[in-house]
C-alpha positions in Angstrom: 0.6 32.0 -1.3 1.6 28.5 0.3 5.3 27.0 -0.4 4.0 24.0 -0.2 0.5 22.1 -0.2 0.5 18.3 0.3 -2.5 16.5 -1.0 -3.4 13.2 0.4 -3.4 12.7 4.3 -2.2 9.0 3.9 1.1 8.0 5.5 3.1 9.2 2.1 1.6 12.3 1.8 2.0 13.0 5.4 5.9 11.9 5.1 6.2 13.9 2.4 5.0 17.2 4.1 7.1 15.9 7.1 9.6 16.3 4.9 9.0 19.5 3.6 8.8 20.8 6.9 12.4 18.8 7.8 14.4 20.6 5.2 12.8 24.1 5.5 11.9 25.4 9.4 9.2 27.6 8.9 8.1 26.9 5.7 4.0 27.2 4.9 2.9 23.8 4.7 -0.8 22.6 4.3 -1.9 18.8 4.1 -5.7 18.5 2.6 -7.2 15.8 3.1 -10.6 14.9 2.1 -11.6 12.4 4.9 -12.6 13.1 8.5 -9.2 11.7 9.8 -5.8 10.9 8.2 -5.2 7.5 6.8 -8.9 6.2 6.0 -8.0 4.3 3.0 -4.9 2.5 2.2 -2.9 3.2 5.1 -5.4 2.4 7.7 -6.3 -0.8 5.9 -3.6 -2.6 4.9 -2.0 -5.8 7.1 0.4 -3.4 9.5 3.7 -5.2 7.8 7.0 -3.9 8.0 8.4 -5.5 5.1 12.4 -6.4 4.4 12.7 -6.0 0.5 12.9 -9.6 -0.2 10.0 -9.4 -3.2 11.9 -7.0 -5.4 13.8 -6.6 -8.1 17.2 -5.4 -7.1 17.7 -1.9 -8.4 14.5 -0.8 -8.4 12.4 2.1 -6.6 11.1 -0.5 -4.5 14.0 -2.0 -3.4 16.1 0.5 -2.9 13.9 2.2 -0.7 12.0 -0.5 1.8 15.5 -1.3 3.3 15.9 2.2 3.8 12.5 2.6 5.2 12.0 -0.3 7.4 14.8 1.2 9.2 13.5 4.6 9.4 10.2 3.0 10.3 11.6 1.3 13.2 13.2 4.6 14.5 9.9 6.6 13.9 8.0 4.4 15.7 10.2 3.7 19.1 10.9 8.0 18.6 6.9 8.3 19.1 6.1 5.4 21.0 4.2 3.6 18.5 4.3 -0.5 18.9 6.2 -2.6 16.7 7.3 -6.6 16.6 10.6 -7.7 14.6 8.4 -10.8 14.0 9.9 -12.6 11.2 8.5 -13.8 8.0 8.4 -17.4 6.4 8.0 -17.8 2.7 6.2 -21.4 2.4 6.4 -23.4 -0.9 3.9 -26.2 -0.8 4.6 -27.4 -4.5 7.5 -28.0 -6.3 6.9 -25.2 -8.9 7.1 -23.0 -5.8 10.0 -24.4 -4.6 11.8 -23.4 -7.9 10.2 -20.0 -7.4 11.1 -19.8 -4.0 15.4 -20.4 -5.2 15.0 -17.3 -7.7 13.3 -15.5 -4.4 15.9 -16.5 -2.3 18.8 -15.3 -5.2 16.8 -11.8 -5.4 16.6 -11.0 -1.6 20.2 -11.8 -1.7 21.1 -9.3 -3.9 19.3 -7.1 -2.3 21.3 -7.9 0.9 18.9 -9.5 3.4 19.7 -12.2 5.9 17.9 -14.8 5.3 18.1 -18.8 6.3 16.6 -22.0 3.8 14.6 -24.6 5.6 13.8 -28.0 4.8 10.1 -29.0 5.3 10.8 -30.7 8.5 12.9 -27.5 9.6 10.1 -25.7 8.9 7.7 -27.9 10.9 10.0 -27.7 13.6 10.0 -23.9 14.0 6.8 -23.5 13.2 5.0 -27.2 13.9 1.4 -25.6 12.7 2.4 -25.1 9.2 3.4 -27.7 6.5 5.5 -27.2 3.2 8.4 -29.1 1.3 10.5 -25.9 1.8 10.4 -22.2 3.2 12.5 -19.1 3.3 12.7 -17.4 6.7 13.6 -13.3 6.2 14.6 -12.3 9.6 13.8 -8.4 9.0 10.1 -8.6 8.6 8.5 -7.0 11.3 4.4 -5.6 12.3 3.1 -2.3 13.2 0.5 0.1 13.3 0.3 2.6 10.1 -2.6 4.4 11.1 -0.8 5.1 14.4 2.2 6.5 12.5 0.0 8.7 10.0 -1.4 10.3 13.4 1.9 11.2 14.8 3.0 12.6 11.5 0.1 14.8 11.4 1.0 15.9 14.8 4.8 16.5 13.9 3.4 18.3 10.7 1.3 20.7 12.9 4.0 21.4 15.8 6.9 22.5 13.1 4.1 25.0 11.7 2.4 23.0 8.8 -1.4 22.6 9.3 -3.6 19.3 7.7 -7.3 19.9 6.9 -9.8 17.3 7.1 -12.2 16.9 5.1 -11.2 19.0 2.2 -11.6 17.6 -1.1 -9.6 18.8 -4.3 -12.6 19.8 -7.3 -9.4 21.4 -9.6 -5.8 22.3 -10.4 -5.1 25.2 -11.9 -1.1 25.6 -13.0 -0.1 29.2 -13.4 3.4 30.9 -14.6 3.5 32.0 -10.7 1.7 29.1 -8.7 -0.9 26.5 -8.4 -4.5 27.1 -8.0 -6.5 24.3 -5.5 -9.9 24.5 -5.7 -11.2 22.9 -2.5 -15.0 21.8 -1.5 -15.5 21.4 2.3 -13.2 21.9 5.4 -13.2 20.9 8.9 -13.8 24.3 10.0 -17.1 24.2 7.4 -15.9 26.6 5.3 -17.2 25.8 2.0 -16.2 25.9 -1.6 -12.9 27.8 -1.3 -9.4 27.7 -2.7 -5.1 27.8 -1.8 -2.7 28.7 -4.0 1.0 27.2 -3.7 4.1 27.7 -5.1 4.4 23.4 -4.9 2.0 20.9 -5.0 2.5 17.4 -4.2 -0.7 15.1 -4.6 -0.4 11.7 -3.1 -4.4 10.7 -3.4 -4.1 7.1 -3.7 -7.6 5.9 -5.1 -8.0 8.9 -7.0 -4.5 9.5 -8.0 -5.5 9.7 -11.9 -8.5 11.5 -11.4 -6.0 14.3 -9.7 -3.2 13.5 -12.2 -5.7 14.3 -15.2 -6.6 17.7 -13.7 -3.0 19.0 -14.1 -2.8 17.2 -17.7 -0.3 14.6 -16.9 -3.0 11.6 -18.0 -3.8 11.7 -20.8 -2.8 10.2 -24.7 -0.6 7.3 -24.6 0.6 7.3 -21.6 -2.4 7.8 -19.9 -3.3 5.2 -16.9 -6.2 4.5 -15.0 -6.6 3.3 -10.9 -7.8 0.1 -11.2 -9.3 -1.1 -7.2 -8.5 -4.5 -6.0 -10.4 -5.7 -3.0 -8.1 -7.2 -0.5 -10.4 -9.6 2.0 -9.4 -10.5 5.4 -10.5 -12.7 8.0 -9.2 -12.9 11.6 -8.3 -15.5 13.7 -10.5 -16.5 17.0 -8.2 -15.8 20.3 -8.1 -19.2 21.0 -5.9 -19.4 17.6 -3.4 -16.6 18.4 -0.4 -18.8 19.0 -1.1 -20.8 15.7 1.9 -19.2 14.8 4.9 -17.1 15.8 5.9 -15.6 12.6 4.2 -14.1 9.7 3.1 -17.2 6.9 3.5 -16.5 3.8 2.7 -17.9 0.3 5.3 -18.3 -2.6 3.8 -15.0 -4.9 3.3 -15.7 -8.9 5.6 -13.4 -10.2 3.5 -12.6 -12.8 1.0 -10.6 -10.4 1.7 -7.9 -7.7 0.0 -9.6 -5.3 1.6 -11.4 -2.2 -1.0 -14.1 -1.8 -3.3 -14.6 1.2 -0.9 -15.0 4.2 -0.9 -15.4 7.8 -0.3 -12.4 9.9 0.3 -11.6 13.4 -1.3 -8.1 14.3 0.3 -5.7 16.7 -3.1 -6.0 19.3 -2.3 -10.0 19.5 -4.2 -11.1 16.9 -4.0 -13.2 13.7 -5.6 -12.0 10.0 -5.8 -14.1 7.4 -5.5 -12.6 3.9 -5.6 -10.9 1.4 -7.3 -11.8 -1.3 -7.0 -9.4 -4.2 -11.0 -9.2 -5.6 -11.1 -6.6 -9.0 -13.7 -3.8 -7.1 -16.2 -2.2 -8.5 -16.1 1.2 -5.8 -13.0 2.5 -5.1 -13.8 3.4 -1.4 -16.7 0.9 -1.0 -15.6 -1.6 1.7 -18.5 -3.4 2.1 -18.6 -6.7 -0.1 -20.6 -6.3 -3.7 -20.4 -2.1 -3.1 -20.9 -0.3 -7.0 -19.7 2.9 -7.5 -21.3 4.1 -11.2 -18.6 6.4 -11.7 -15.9 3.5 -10.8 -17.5 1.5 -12.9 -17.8 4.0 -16.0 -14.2 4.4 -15.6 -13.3 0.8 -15.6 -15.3 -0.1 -18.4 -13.8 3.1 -20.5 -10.2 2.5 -20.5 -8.6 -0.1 -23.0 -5.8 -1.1 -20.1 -8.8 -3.3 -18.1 -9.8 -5.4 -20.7 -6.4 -6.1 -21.2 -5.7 -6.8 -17.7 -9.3 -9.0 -18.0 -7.9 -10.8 -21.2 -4.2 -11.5 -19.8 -5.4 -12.9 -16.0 -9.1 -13.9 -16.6 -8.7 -17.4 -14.8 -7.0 -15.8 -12.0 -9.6 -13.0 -11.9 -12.6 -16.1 -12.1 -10.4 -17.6 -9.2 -10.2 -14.6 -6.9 -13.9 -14.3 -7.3 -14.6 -17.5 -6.8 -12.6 -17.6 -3.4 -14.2 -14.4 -2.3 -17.9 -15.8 -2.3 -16.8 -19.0 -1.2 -14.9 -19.3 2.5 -14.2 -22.7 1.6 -12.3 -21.4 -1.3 -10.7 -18.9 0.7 -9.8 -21.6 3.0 -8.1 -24.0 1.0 -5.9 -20.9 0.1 -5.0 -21.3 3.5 -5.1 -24.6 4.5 -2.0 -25.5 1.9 0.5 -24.5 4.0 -1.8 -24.2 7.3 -3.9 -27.6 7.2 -5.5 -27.8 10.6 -7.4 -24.4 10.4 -11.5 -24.8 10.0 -14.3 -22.8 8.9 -14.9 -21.5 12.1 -11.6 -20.5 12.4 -12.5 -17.4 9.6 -14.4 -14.6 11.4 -15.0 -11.3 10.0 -12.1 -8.4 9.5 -13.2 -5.2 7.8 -11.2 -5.6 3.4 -8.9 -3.2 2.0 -8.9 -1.4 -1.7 -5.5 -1.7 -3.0 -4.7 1.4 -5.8 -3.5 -0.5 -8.8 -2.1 1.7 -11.6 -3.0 0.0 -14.7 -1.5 1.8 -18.6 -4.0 1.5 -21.9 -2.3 -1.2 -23.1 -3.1 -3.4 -19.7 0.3 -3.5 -17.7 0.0 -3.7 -14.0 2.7 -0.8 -13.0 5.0 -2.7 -10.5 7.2 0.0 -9.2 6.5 3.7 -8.0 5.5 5.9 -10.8 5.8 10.2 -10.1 4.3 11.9 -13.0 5.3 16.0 -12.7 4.4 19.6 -14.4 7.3 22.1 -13.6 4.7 23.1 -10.0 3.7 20.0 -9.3 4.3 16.7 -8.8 2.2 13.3 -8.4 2.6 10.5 -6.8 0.6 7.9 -9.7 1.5 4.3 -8.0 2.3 4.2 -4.5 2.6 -0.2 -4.3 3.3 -2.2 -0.9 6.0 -1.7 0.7 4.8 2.1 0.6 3.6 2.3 3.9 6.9 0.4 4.4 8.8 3.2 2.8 7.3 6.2 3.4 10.2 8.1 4.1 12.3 7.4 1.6 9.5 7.8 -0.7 8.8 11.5 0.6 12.4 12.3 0.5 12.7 11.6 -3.5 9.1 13.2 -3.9 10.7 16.3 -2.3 13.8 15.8 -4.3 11.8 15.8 -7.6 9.6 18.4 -6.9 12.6 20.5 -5.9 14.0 19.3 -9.5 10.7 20.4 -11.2 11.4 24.0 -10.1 
């Protein structure tokens, strides 16, 4: 019997084993993973930010632990050789409703203790003479780096303390005894088949399918229940000849009704410049490709009470989104608010991301990190940007709980 299997082979699920394997020397650690490589999905498509804190509410999961992460981030990476830029980030309010957002902002990344400095429009056109807006926020801690490259070296850390991480291995049950916890597993790397692990832990960080795995060990079900709802995130990137457009990330002012940042301008650690996202409702959880169906996604989405709710609450936003998505002159004008002199030909293609939105029956967006646990197991339900941010902080109070649950 395993101590410990980790289920997920995204950066949280790999930081959690990490961790695992930090506390207890020797300990019998497995990562499954039911892609070909580690972070496929959320980690390895996301914009590569290392973000300060500055969106959240002070006291929460969230806030407390991207701080704490960013730093441990920054030590991870320059302890493995991984790049990373202290870039900067501008918040840019183009309308006077976002300046007033953009004071609460300000108050809130105060209190959550980040150096920050207010600009006027024209300081803002004077540090960054590309972009336009009546005020901006500039958060000196934001920074850039690359997520997949970090999940890779964590699998590598995993696997030199003693832990091993199978690839393609998917999870077909959970089984929770008095004793341990029963896997069953379909495929493996080393094509071995239908087969199955037993653990004394198990810790499932699956991201897309978290309530899919969460409803095999009964945690989601009855009231509480929630469902994954996938949210295309579409990028474009920049030609080289626009790579110096700008010298710190762009951001929009976010509505705080939504937990989505708004499509921004980012600098990439290869030199380049995306632009996005845009956050599309999708109809395939893993379907990256613009207009993919999943059936089973689909069935699922049109089942639970919680999306017709979210449809209800945000249907002009959700027409909006759409809208923009088809259109790259919608998509543009997104841009062009804060970034005027960018064309049309300026948008070339970047592959989209699928952000894992938890979504309860009665259509809340969850905001914050949400574990769900059995006395064996824990799971990881909503894992929200900044998780890649916070991935070790995050696997340290997965650890803690699951320790708890014993």
């Amino acid at each position: 019997m395993r101590d410990v299997v980790v289920v997920g082979g995204g950066i949280v699920g790999l930081a959690t084993a990490y961790e695992v394997l930090r506390r207890r020397p020797g300990a019998d650690v497995l990562v499954v993973e039911k892609e070909a490589e580690v972070a496929r999905h959320q980690t390895g498509h996301n914009s590569g930010v290392i973000h300060a804190g500055v969106y959240y509410a002070p006291g929460s999961l969230k806030a407390r632990f991207c701080t704490e992460g960013a730093a441990r981030t920054r030590e991870f990476c320059t302890e493995h050789g991984i790049p990373f830029s202290d870039t900067g980030k501008l918040v840019v309010a183009t309308t006077p409703v976002e300046v007033a957002r953009l004071a609460d902002l300000t108050e809130r990344a105060r209190a959550n203790g980040l150096a920050l400095t207010s600009l006027t429009g024209a300081e803002l056109r004077e540090r960054e003479p590309h972009v336009s807006g009546l005020a901006a926020l500039h958060v000196h801690a934001t920074g850039i780096t690359d997520y997949a490259a970090a999940c890779r070296a964590l699998a590598s850390e995993v696997v030199a303390a003693g832990g091993e991480v199978h690839t393609s291995t998917a999870v077909t049950s959970i089984d929770e005894g008095t004793d341990g916890v029963r896997l069953g597993l379909d495929g493996g790397s080393d094509g071995s088949g239908a087969t199955s692990e037993t653990a004394r832990r198990v810790v499932v960080c699956a991201g897309l399918q978290a309530d899919r795995l969460a409803a095999m060990s009964g945690v989601n079900d009855g009231p509480d229940a929630f469902r994954i709802v996938p949210f295309r995130g579409e990028y474009f990137r920049l030609p080289a000849s626009r790579g110096d457009i700008v010298s710190t990330l762009i951001y929009p002012v976010p509505d705080p009704e939504l937990p989505f940042l708004g499509v921004h301008l980012t600098r990439t650690i290869d030199g380049g410049v995306t632009v996005g996202p845009n956050a599309v409702l999708g109809l395939s959880r893993e379907g990256y490709r613009k207009g993919s169906v999943d059936l089973r996604d689909l069935a699922d989405l049109a089942r639970f009470p919680g999306t017709w709710q979210v449809a209800r609450t945000h249907w002009r936003t959700g027409l909006a989104e759409q809208r923009d998505s088809w259109s790259r002159r919608g998509y543009l004008r997104l841009v062009q608010r804060y970034c005027p002199e960018l064309t049309l030909d300026d948008l070339l293609p970047e592959p989209a991301g699928i952000r894992a939105q938890a979504v309860l029956r009665d259509g809340t967006l969850v905001h914050d990190f949400l574990l769900r646990r059995t006395e064996r197991t824990v799971h990881v339900c909503n894992a929200p940007s900044p998780a890649a941010t916070s991935a070790f902080p995050i696997a340290r109070h997965i650890v803690d709980v699951a320790t708890a649950a014993a």
